[in-house]
C-alpha positions as CSV (number, residue, x, y, z in Angstrom):
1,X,-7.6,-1.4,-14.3
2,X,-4.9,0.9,-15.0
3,X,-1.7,-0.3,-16.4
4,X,1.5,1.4,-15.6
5,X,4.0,1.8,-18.4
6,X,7.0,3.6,-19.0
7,X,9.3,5.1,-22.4
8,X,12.6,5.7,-22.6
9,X,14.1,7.9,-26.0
10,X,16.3,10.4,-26.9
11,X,14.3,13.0,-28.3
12,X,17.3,14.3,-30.4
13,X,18.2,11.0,-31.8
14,X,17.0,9.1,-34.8
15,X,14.8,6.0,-33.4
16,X,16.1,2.9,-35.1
17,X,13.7,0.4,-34.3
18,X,11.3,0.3,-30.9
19,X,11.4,-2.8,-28.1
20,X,9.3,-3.6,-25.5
21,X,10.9,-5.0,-22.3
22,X,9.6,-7.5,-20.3
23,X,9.6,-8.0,-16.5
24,X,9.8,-10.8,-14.8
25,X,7.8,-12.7,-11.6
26,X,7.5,-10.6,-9.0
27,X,9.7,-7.9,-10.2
28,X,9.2,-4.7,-12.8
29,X,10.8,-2.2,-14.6
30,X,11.5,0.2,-12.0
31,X,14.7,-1.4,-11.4
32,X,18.3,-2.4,-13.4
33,X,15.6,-2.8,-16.2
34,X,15.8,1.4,-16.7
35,X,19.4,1.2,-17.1
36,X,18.9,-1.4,-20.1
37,X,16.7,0.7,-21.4
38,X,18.3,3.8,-21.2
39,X,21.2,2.0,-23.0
40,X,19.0,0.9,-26.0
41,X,17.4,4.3,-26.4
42,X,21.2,5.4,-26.4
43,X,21.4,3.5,-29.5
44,X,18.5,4.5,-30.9
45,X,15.9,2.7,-30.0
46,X,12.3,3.6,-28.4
47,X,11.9,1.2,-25.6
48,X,8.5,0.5,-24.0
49,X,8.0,-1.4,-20.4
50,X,4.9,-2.4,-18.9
51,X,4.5,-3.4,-15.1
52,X,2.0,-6.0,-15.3
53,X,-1.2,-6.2,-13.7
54,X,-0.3,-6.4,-9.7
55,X,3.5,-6.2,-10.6
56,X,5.1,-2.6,-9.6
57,X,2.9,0.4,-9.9
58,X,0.0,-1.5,-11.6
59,X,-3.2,-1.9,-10.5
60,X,-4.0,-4.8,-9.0
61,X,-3.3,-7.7,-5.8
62,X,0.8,-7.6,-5.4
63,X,2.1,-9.9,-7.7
64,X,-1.3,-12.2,-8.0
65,X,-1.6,-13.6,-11.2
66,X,-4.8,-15.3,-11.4
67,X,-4.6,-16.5,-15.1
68,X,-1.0,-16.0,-17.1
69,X,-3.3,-15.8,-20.0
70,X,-4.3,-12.5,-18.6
71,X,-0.5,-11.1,-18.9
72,X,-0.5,-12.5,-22.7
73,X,-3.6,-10.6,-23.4
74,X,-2.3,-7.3,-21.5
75,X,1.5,-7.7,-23.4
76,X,0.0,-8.5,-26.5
77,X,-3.1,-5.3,-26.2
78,X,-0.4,-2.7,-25.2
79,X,2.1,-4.0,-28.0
80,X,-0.8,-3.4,-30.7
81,X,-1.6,0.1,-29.5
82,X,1.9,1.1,-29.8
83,X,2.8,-0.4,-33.2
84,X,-0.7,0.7,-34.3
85,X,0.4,4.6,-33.0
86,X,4.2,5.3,-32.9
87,X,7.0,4.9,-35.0
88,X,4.4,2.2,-37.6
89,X,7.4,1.8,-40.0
90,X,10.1,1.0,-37.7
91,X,10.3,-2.7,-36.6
92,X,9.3,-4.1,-33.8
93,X,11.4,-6.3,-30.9
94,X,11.0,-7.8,-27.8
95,X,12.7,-8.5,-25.0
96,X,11.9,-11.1,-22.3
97,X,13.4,-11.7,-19.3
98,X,12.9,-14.6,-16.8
99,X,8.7,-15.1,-16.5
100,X,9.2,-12.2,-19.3
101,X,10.4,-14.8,-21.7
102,X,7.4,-17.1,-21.3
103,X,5.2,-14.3,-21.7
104,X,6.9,-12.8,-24.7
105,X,7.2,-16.7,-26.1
106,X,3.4,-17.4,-25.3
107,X,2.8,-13.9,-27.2
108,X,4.6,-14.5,-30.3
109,X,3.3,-18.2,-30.0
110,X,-0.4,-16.6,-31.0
111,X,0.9,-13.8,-32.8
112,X,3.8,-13.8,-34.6
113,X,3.5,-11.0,-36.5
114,X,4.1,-8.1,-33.7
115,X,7.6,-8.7,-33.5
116,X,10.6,-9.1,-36.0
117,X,12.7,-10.7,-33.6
118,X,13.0,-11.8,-29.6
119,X,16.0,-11.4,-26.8
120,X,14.9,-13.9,-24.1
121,X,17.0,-13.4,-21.2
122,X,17.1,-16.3,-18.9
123,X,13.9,-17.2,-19.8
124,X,11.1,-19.1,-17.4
125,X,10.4,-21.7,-20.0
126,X,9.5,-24.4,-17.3
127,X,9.9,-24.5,-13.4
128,X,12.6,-27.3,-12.2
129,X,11.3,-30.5,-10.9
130,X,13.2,-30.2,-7.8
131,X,11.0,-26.9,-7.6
132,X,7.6,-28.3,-7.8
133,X,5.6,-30.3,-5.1
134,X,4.6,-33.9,-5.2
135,X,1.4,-35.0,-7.5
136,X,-0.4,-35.5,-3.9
137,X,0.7,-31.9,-2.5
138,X,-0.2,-30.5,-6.1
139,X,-3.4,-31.7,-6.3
140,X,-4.2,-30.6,-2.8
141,X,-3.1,-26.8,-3.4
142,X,-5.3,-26.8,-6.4
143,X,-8.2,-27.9,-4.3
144,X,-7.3,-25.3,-1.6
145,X,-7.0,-23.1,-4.4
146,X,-10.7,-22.8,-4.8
147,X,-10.9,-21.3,-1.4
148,X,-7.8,-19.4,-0.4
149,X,-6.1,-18.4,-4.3
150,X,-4.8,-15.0,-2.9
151,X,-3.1,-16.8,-0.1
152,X,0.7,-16.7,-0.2
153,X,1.4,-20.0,1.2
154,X,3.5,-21.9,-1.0
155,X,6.8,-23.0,0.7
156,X,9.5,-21.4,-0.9
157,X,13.3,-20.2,-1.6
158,X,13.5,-16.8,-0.7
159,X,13.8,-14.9,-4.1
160,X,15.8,-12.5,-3.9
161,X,18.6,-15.1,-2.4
162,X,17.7,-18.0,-5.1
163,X,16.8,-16.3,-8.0
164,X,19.5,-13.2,-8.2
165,X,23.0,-14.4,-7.6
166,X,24.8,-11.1,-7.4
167,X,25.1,-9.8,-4.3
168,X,24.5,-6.4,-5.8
169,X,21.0,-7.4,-7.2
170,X,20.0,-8.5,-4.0
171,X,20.7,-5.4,-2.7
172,X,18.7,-3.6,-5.4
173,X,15.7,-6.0,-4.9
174,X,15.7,-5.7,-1.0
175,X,16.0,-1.9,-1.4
176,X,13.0,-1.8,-4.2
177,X,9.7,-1.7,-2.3
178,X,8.1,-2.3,-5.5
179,X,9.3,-5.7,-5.8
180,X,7.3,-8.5,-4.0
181,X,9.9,-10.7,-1.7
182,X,7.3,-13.1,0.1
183,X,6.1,-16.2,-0.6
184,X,4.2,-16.8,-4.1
185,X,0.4,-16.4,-3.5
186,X,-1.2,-20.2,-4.5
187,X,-3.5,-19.5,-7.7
188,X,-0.1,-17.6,-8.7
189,X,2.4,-20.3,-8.3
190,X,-0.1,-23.1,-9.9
191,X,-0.5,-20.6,-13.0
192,X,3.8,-20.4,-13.4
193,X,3.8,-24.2,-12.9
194,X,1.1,-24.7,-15.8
């Protein structure tokens, strides 16, 4: 399974310190996210991004996420390499946006020591109540789940209108063909409400 990653520096700049950026569900870092980092390697930072597996130009099934356990693992693999090759005395930061947050949380949950400090950026530390199904309709996805996991059947908001106020992000997601705009595949949306 190939992972596809991406760093942003200035080759003529001192690097300061080196951050690793994390998507969020559904998206990945071929988007606003480059302009963030270009900003922070501006300042003199080495900025990392990692489309996770299915997300952007990974491999994978489009934005299925079969166990979020998987993304820790990935994240947290990919963040040891790095600190383990480049830059080992500079510290280490993340940053975590939306589902990015609760991966970068869950990360530093098991293994605090890769970072020396976190930027969570609206993150997806729970999904709203008002967003979930009833205990009946729940426990009958996961049953169904056994049989159809890839199957993007979950009712839902449309994302780009619910989940990006700005009408100018919505353009940028609609425009991004990278960045998945249907409805959540099942096994997927009962791993984000675990």
């Amino acid at each position: 399974m190939k992972l596809y990653y991406q760093k942003f520096f200035l080759p003529n700049k001192k690097i300061i310190g080196k951050i690793f950026y994390l998507h969020g569900y559904a998206t990945n870092n071929t988007y606003w996210s480059t302009e963030i980092c270009k900003k922070l390697a501006e300042n003199g930072y080495c900025v990392y991004t990692l489309d996770y597996e299915g997300h952007g130009k990974s491999d994978g099934l489009w934005v299925y996420i079969e166990d979020f356990s998987f993304i820790e693992k990935d994240v947290s693999d990919f963040i040891v390499q790095i600190i383990n090759k480049e830059y080992r005395n500079l510290k280490t930061f993340l940053i975590g946006d939306s589902m990015g947050g609760a991966v970068a949380i869950n990360v530093l949950k098991k293994q605090k020591h890769l970072s020396s400090g976190c930027v969570l950026i609206a993150p997806m530390i729970k999904i709203s109540d008002n967003a979930k199904p009833s205990e009946y309709i729940r426990d009958f996805l996961i049953y169904l789940c056994d049989y159809i996991p890839t199957f993007p059947i979950l009712p839902n908001n449309n994302l780009p209108e619910s989940g990006f106020h700005p009408l100018v992000s919505r353009r940028v997601i609609y425009s991004n063909p990278l960045i998945y705009n249907q409805k959540p595949r099942l096994k997927t949306a009962l791993e984000l409400y675990k």
